[in-house]
MDAnalysis code that builds the backbone (N, CA, C; Angstrom):
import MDAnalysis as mda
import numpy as np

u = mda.Universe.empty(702, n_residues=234, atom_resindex=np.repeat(np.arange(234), 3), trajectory=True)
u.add_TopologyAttr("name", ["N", "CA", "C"] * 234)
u.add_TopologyAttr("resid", np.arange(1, 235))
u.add_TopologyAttr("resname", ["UNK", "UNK", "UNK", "UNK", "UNK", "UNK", "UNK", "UNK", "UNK", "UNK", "UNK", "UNK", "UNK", "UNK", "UNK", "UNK", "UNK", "UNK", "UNK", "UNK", "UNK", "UNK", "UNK", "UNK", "UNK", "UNK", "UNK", "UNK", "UNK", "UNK", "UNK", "UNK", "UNK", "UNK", "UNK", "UNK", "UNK", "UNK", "UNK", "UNK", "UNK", "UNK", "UNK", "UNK", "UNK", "UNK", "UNK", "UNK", "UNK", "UNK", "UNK", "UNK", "UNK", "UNK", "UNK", "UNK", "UNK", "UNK", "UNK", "UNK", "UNK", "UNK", "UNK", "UNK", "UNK", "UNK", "UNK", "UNK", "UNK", "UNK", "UNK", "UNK", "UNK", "UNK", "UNK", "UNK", "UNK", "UNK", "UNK", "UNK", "UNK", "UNK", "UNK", "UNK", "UNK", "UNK", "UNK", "UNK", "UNK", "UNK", "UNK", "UNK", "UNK", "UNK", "UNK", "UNK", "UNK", "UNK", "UNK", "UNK", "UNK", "UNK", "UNK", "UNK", "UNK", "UNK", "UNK", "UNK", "UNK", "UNK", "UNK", "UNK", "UNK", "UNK", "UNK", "UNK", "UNK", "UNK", "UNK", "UNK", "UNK", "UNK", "UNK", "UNK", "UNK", "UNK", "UNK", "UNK", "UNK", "UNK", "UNK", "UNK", "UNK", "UNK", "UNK", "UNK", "UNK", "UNK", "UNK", "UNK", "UNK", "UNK", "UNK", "UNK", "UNK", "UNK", "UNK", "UNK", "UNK", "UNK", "UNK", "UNK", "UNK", "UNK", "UNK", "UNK", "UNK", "UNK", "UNK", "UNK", "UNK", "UNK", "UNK", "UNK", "UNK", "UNK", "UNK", "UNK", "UNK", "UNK", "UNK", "UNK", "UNK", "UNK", "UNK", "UNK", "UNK", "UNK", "UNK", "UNK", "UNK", "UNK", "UNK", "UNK", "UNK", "UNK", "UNK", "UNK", "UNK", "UNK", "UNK", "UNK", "UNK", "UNK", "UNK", "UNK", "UNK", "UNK", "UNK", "UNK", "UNK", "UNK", "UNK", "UNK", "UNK", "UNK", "UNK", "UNK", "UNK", "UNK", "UNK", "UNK", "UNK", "UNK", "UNK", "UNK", "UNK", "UNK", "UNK", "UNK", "UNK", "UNK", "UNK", "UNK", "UNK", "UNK", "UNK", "UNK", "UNK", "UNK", "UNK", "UNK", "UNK", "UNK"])
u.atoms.positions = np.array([
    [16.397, -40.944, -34.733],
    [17.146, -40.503, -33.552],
    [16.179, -39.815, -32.584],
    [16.435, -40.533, -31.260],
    [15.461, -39.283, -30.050],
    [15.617, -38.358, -30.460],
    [14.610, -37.293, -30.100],
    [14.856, -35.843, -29.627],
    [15.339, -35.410, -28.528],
    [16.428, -34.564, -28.194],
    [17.765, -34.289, -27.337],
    [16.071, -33.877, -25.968],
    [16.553, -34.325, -24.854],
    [15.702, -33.825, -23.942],
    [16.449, -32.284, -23.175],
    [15.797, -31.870, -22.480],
    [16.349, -30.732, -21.759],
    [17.377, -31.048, -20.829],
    [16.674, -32.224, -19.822],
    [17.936, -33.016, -19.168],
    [18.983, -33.090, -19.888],
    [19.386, -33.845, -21.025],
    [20.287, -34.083, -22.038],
    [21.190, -32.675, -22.077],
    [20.601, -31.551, -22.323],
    [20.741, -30.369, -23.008],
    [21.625, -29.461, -21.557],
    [21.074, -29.784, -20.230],
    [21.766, -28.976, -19.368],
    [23.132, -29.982, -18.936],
    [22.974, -31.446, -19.145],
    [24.087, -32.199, -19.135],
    [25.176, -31.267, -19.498],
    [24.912, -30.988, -20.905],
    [26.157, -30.537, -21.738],
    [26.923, -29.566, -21.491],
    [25.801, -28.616, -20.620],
    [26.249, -27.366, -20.734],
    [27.639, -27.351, -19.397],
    [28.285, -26.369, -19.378],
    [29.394, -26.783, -18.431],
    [29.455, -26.321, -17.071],
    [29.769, -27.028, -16.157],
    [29.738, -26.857, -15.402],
    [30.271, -26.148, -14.223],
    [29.840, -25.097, -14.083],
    [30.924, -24.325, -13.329],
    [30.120, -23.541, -11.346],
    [31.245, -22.825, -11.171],
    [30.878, -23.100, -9.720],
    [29.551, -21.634, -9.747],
    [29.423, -20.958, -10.947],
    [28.166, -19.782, -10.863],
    [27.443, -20.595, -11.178],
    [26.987, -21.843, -11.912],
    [25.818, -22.409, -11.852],
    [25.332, -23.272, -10.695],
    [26.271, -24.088, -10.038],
    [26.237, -24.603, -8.868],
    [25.720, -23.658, -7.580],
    [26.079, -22.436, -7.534],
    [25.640, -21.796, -6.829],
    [24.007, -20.981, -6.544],
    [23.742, -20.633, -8.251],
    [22.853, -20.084, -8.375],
    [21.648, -21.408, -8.346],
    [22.293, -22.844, -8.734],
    [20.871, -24.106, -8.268],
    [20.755, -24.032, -6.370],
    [21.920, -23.591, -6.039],
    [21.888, -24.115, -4.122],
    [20.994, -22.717, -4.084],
    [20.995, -21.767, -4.895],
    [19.901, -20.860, -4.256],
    [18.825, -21.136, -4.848],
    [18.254, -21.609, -5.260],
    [16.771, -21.884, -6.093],
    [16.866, -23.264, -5.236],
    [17.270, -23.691, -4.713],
    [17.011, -24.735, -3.512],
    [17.000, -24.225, -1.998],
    [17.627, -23.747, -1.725],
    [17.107, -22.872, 0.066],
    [15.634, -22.138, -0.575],
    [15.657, -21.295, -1.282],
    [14.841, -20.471, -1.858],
    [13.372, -21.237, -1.759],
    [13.193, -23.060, -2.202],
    [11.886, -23.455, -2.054],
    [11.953, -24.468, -0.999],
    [13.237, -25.384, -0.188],
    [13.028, -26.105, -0.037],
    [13.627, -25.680, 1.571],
    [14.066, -24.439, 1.970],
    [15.018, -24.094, 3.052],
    [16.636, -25.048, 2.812],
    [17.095, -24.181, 4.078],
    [18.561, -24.814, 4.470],
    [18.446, -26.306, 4.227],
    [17.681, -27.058, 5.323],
    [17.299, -28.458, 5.191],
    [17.437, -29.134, 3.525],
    [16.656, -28.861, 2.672],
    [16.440, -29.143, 1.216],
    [17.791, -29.165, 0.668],
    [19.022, -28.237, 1.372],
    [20.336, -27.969, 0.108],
    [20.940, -29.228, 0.430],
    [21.278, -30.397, -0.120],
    [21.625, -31.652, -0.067],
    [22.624, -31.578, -1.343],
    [23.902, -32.320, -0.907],
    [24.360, -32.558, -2.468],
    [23.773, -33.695, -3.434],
    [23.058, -34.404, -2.574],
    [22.000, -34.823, -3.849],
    [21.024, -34.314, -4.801],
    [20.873, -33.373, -3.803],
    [19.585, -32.627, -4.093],
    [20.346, -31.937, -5.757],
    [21.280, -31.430, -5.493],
    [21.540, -30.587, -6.331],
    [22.461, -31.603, -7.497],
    [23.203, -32.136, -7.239],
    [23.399, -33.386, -8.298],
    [22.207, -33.790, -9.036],
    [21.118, -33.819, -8.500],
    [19.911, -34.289, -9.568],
    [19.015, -33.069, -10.718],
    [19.237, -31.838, -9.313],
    [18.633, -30.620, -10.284],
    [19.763, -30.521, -11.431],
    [21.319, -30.464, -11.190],
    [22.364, -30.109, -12.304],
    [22.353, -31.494, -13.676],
    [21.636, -32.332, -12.704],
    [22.236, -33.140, -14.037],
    [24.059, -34.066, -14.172],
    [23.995, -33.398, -12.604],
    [25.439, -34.602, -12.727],
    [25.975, -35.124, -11.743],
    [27.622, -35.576, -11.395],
    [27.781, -36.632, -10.060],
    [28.246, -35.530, -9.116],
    [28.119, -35.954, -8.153],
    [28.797, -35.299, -7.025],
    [30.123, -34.748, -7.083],
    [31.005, -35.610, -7.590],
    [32.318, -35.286, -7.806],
    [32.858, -33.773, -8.582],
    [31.692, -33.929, -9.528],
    [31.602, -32.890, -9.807],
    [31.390, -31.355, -9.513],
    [30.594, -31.684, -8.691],
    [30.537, -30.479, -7.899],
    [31.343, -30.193, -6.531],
    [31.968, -30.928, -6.166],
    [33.166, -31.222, -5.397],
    [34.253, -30.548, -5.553],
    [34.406, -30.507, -7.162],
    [35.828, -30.207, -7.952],
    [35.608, -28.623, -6.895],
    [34.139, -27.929, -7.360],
    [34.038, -26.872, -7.112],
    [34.004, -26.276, -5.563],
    [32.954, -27.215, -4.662],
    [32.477, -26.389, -3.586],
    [32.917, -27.668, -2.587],
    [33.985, -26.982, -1.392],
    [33.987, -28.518, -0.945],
    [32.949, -29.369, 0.379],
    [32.295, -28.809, 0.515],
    [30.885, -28.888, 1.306],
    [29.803, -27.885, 1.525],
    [29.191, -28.185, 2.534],
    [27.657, -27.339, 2.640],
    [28.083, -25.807, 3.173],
    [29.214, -25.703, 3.864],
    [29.135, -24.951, 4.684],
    [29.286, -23.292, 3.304],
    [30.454, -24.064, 2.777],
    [31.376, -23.519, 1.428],
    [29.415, -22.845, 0.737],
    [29.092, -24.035, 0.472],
    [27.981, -23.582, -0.586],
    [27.470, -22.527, 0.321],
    [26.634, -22.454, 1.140],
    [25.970, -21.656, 2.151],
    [26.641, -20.437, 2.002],
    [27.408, -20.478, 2.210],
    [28.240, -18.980, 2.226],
    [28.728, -18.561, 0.971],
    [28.515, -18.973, -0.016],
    [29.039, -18.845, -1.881],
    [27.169, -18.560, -1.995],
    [26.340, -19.058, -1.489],
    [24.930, -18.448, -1.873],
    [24.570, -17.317, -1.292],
    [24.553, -17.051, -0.248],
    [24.709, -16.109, 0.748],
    [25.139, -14.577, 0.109],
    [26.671, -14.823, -0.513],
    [27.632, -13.822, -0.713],
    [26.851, -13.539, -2.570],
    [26.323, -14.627, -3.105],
    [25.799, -14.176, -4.354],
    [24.392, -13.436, -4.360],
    [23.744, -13.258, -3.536],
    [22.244, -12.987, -2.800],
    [22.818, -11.679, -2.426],
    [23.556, -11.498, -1.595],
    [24.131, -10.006, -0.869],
    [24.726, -9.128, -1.971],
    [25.744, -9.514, -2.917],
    [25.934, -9.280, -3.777],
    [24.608, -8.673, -5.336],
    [23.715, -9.342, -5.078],
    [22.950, -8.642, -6.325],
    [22.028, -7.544, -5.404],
    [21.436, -7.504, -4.187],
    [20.763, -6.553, -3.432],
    [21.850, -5.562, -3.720],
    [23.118, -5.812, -2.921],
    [23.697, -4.330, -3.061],
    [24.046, -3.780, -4.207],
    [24.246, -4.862, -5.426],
    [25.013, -4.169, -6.590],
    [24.008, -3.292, -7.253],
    [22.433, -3.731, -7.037],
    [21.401, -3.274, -7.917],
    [21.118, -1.724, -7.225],
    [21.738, -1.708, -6.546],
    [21.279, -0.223, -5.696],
    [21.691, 0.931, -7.215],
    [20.668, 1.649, -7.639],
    [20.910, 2.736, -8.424],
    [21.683, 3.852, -8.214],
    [22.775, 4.375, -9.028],
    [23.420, 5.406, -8.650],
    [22.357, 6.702, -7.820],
    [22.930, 7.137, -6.764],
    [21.865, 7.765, -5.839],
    [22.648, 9.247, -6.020],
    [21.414, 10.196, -5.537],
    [21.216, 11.315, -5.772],
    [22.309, 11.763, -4.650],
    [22.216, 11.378, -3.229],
    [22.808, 11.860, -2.618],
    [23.530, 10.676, -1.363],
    [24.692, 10.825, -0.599],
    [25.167, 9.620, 0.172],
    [23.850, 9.049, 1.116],
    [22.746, 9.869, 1.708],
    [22.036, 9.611, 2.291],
    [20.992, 8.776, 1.221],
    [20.620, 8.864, -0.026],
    [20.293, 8.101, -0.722],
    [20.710, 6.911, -0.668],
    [22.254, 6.531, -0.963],
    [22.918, 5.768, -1.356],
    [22.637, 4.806, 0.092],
    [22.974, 5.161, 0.615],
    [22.993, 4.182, 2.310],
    [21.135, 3.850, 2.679],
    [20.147, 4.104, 2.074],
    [18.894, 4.039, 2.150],
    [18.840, 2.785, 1.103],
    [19.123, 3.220, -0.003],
    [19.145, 2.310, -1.230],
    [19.617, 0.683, -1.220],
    [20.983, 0.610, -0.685],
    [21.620, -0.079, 0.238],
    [20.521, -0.996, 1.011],
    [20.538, -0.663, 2.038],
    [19.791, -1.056, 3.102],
    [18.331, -1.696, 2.566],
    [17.419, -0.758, 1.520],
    [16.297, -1.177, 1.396],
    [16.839, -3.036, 0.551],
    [18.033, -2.810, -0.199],
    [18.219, -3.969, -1.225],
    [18.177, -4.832, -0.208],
    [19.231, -4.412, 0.628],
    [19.224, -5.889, 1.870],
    [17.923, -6.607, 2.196],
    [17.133, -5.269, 3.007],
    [15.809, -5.635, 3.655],
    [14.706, -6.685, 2.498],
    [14.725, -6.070, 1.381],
    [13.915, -7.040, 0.373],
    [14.295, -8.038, -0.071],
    [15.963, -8.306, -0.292],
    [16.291, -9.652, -0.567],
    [16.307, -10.783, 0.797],
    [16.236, -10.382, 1.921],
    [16.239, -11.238, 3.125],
    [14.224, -11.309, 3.075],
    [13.264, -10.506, 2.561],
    [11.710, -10.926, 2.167],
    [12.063, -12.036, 0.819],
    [12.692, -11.656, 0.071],
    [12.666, -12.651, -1.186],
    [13.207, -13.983, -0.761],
    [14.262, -14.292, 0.376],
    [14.759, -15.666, 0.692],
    [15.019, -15.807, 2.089],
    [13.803, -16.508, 2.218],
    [13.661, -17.019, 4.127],
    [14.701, -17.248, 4.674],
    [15.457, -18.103, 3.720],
    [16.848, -18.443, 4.558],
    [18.261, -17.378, 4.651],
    [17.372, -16.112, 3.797],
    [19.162, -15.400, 3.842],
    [19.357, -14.919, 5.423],
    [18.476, -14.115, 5.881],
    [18.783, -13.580, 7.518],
    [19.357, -14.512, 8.151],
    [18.887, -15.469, 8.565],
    [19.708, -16.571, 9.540],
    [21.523, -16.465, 9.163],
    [21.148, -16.461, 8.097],
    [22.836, -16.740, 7.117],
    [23.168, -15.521, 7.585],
    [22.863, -14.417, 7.371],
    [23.518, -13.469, 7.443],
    [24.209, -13.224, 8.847],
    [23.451, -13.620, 9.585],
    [23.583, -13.785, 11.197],
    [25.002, -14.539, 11.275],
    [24.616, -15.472, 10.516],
    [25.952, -16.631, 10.540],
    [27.455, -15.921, 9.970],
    [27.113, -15.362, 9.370],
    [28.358, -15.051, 8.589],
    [29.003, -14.221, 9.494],
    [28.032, -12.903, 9.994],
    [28.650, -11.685, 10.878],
    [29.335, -12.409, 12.139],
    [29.374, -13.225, 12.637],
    [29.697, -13.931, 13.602],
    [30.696, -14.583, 13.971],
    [30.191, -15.920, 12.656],
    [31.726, -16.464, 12.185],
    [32.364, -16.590, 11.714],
    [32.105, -15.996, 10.148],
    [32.732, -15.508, 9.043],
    [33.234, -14.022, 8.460],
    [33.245, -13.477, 10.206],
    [33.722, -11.870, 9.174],
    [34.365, -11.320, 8.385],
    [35.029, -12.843, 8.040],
    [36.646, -12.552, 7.374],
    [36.493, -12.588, 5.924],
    [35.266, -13.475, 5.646],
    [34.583, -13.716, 4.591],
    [34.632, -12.934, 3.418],
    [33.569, -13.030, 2.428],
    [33.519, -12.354, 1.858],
    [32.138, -11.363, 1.849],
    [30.926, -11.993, 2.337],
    [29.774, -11.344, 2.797],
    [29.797, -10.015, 3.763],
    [30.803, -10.127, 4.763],
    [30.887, -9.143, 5.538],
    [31.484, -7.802, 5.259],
    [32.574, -7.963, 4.516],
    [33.350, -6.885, 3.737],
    [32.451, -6.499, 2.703],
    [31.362, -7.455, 2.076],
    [30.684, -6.254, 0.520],
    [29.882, -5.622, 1.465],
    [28.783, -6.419, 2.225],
    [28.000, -5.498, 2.760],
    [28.402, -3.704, 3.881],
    [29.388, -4.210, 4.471],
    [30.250, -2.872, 4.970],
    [30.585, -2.012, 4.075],
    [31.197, -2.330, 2.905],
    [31.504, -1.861, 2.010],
    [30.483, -0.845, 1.034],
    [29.665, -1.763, 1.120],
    [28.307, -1.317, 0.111],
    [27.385, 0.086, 1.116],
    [27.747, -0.250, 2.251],
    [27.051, 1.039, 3.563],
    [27.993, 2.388, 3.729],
    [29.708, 1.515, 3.529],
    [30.950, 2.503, 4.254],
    [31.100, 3.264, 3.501],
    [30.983, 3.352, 1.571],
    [31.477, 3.842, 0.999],
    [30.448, 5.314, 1.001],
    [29.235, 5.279, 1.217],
    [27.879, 6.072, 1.422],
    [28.473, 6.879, 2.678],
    [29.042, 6.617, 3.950],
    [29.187, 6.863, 5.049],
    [30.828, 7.755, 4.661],
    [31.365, 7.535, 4.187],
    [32.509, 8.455, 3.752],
    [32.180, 9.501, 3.061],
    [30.917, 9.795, 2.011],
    [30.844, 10.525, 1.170],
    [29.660, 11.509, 1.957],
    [29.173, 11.417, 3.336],
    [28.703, 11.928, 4.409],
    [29.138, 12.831, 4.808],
    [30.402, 13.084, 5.312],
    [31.412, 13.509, 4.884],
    [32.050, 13.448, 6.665],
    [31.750, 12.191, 7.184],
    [32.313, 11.552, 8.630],
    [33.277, 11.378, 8.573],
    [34.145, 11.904, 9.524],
    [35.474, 11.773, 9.326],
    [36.279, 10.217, 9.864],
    [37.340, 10.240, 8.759],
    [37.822, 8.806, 8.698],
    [37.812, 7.772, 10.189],
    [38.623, 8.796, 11.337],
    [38.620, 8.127, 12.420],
    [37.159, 7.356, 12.822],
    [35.735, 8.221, 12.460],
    [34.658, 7.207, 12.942],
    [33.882, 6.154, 12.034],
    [34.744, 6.595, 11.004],
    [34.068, 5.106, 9.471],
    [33.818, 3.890, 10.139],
    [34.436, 3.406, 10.856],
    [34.010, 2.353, 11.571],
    [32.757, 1.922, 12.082],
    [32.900, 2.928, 13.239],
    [31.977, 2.973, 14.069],
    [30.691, 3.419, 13.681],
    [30.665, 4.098, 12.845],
    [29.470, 4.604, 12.273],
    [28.728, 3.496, 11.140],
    [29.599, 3.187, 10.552],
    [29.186, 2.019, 9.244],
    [28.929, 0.673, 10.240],
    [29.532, 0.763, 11.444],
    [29.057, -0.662, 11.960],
    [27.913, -0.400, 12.773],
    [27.301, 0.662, 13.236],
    [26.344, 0.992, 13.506],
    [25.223, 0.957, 12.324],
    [25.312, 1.237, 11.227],
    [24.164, 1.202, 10.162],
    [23.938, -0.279, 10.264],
    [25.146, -0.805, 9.790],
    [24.582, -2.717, 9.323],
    [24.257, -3.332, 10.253],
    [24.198, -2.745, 11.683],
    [24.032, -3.853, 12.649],
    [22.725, -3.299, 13.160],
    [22.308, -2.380, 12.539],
    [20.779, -1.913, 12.700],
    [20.233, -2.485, 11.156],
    [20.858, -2.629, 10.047],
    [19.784, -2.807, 9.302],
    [19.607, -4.010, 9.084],
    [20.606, -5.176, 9.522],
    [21.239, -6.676, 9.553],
    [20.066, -7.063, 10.545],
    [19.890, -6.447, 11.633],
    [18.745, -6.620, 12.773],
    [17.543, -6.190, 12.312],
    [17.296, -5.510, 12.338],
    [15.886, -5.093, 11.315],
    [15.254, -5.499, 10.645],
    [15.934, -5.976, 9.356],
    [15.657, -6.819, 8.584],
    [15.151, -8.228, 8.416],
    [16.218, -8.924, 9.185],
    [16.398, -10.484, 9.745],
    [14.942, -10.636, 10.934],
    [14.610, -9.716, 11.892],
    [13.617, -9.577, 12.813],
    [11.945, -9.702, 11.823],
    [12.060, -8.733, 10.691],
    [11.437, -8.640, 9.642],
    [11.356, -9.991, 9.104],
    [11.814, -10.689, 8.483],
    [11.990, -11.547, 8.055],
    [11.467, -13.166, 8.811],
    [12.094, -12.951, 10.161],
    [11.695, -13.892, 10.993],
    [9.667, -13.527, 11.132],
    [9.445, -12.569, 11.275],
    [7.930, -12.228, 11.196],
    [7.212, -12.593, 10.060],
    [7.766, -12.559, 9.228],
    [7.287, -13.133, 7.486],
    [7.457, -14.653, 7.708],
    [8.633, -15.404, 8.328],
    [8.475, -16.157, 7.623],
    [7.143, -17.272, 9.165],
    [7.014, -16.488, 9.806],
    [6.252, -16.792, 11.001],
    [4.781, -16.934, 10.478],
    [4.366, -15.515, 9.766],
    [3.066, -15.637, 8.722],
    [2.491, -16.750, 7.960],
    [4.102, -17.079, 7.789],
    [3.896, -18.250, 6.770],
    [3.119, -19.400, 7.203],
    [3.806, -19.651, 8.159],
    [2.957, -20.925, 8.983],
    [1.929, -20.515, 9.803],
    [1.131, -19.364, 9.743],
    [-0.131, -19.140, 10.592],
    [-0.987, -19.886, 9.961],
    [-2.141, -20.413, 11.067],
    [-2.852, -21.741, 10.735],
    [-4.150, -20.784, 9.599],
    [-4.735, -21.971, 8.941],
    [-5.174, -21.202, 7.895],
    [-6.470, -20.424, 8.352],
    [-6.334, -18.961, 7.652],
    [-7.295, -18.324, 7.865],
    [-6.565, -16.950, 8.809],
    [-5.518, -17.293, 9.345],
    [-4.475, -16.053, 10.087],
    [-4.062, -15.155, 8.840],
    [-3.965, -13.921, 9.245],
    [-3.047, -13.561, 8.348],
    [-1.970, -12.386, 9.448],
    [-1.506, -11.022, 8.373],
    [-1.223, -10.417, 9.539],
    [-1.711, -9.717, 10.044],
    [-2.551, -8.917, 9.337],
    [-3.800, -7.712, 9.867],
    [-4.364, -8.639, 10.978],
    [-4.911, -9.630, 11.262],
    [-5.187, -10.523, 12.211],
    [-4.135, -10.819, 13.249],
    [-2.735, -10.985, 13.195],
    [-2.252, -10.751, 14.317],
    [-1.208, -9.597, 15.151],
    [-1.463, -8.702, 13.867],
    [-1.230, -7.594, 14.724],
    [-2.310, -6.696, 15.187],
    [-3.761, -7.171, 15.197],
    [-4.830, -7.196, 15.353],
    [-4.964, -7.244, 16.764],
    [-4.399, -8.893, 17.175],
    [-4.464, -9.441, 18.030],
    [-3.156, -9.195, 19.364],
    [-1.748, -8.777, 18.546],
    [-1.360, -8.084, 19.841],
    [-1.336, -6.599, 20.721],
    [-2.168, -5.751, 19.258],
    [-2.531, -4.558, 19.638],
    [-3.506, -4.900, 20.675],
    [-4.668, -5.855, 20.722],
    [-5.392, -5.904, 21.589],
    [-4.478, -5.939, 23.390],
    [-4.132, -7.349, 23.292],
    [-3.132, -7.882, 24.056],
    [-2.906, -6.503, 25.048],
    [-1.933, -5.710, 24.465],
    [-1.130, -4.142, 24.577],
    [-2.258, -3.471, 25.211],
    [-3.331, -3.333, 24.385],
    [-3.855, -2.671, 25.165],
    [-4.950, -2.357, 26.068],
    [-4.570, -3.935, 26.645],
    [-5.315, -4.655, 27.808],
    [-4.433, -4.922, 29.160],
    [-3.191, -4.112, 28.899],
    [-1.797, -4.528, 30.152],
    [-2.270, -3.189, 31.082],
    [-1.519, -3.281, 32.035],
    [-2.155, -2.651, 33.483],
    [-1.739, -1.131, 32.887],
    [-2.598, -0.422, 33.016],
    [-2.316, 1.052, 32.791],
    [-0.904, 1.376, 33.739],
    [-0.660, 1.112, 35.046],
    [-0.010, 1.703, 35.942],
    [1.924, 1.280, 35.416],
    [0.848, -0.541, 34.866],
    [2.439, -0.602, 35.013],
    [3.405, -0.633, 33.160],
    [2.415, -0.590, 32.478],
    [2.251, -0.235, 31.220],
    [1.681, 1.103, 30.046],
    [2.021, 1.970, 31.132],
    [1.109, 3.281, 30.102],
    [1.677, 3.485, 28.704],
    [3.444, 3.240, 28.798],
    [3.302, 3.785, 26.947],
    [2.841, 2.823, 26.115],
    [3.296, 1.429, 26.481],
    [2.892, 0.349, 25.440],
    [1.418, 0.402, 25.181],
    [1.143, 0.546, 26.002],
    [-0.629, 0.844, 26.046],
    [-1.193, 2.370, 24.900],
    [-0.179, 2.946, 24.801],
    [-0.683, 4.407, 23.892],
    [-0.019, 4.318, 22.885],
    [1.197, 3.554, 22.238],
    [1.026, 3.138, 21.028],
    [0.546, 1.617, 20.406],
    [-0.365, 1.245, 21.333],
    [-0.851, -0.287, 20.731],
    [-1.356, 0.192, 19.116],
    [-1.931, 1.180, 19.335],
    [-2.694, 1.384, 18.376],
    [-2.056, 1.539, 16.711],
    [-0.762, 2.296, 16.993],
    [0.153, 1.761, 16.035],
    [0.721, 1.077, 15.396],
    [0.901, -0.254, 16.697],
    [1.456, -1.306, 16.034],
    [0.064, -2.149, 14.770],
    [-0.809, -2.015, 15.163],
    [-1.962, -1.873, 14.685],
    [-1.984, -1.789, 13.073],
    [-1.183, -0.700, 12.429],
    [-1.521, -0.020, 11.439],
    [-0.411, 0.497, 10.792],
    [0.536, -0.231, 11.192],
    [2.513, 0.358, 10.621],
    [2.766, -0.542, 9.849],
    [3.598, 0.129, 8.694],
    [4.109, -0.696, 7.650],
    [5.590, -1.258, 7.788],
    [5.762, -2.369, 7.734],
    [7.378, -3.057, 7.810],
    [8.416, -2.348, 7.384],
    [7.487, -2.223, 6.154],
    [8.645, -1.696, 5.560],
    [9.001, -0.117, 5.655],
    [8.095, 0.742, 5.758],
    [8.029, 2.314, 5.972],
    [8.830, 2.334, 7.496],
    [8.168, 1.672, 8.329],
    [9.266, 1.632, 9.564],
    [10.421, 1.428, 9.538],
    [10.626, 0.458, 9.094],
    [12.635, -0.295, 8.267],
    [13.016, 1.746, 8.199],
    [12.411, 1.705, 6.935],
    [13.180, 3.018, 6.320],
    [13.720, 3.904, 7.207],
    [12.218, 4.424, 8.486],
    [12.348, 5.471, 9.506],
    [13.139, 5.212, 10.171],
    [13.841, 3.947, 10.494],
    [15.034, 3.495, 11.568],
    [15.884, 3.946, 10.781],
    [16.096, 3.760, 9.376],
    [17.507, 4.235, 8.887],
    [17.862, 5.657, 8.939],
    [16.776, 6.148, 8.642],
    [16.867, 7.603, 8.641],
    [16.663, 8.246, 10.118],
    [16.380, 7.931, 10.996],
    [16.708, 8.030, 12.549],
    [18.186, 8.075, 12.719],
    [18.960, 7.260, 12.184],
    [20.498, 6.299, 12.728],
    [21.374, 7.776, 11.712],
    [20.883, 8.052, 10.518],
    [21.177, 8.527, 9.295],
    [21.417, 10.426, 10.268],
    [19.796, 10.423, 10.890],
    [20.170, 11.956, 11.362],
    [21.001, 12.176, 12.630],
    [21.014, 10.826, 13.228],
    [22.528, 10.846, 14.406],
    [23.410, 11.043, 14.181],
    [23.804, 10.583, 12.697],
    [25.040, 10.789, 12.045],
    [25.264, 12.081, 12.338],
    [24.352, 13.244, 10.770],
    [24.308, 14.349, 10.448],
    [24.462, 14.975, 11.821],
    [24.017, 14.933, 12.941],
    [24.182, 15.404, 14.354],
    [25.651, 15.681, 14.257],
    [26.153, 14.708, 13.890],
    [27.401, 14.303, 15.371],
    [28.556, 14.968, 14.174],
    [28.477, 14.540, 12.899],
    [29.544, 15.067, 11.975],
    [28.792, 15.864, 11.193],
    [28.275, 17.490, 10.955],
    [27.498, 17.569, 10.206],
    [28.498, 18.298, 8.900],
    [27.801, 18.040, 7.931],
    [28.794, 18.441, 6.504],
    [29.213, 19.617, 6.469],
    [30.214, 19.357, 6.039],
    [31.527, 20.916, 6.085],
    [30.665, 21.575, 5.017],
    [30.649, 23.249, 5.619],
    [29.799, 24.174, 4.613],
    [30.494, 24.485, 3.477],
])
């Protein structure tokens, strides 16, 4: 008798819509948006289309079932935090690194806030910021406004981030980024003194700033507007 192959072996196993999901992300993940094909993924699973049909009923469905499973492990992994200002840092950083870990989540995310708010992506991530933003101790009337102010700074941030990474990617060989932020610090600070003086006096910064240490300082900028405006009952 053959020996059972691996193909053979994931045949068997059953098929359900968390495995379907978690192959459409290990496919954006190497191959982008473009790559998620239901062929594509009929051949990685090992079975017919129909099958995966039962489950997801097109691309759009999958996209947003990968999306919401991606958003879902950034925020869930956030460690119980010391304090709400922790918690909403913690948050935020999960976002910012899982949109570095998958080129294609920012775009998505974009997509979802837009046209899917009704979704399910839009409610964890609010959720995962609002519940931090209540325990602030902001009063109910501005939960809103305040929690939609965090995600739409860290949703932007991030995704901007991201678009810069994945820009790196394709620098011709021998670019990297110390080389082109090298190159627009120069740029900066070669613009007309008269009609450019500040850009011109922090070229030198852009120079030498970390993505990610900056990310943080925006949150905690947005974080002490808060504390401003509602500061905690003594």
């Amino acid at each position: 008798m053959a020996p059972r192959t691996r193909r053979s072996e994931r045949r068997e196993e059953p098929l359900s819509r968390e495995r379907i999901v978690g192959a459409a992300v290990e496919l954006l993940d190497t191959h982008g948006e473009k790559g998620l094909t239901f062929r594509a993924l009929t051949e990685r699973l090992a079975t017919g289309p129909g099958a995966i049909y039962w489950h997801v009923a097109n691309k759009d469905e999958l996209l947003g079932a990968a999306t919401d499973a991606v958003v879902a492990a950034a925020v869930g992994a956030a460690a119980p935090a010391a304090s709400p200002r922790d918690g909403v840092r913690a948050v935020a950083l999960g976002l910012f690194e899982a949109t570095e870990r998958h080129p294609w989540l920012a775009p998505q995310l974009a997509t979802q806030l837009s046209r899917s708010p009704a979704g399910t992506v839009v409610p964890r991530i609010f959720e995962g910021i609002g519940r931090h933003v209540g325990a602030l101790g902001v009063p109910e009337e501005s939960w809103f406004t305040v929690t939609s102010a965090l995600m739409h700074y860290v949703l932007g941030a991030a995704g901007q981030n991201a678009a810069n990474t994945a820009s790196a990617r394709t620098a011709p060989p021998g670019g990297d980024r110390a080389a082109f932020l090298d190159g627009v610090s120069a740029a900066w600070e070669g613009l007309a003194p008269d009609a450019y003086p500040f850009t011109r006096a922090v070229a030198g910064r852009l120079r030498e700033h970390d993505d990610r240490e900056q990310f943080i300082a925006g949150v905690d900028l947005v974080l002490a507007g808060i504390t401003a405006l509602h500061p905690p009952a003594a």
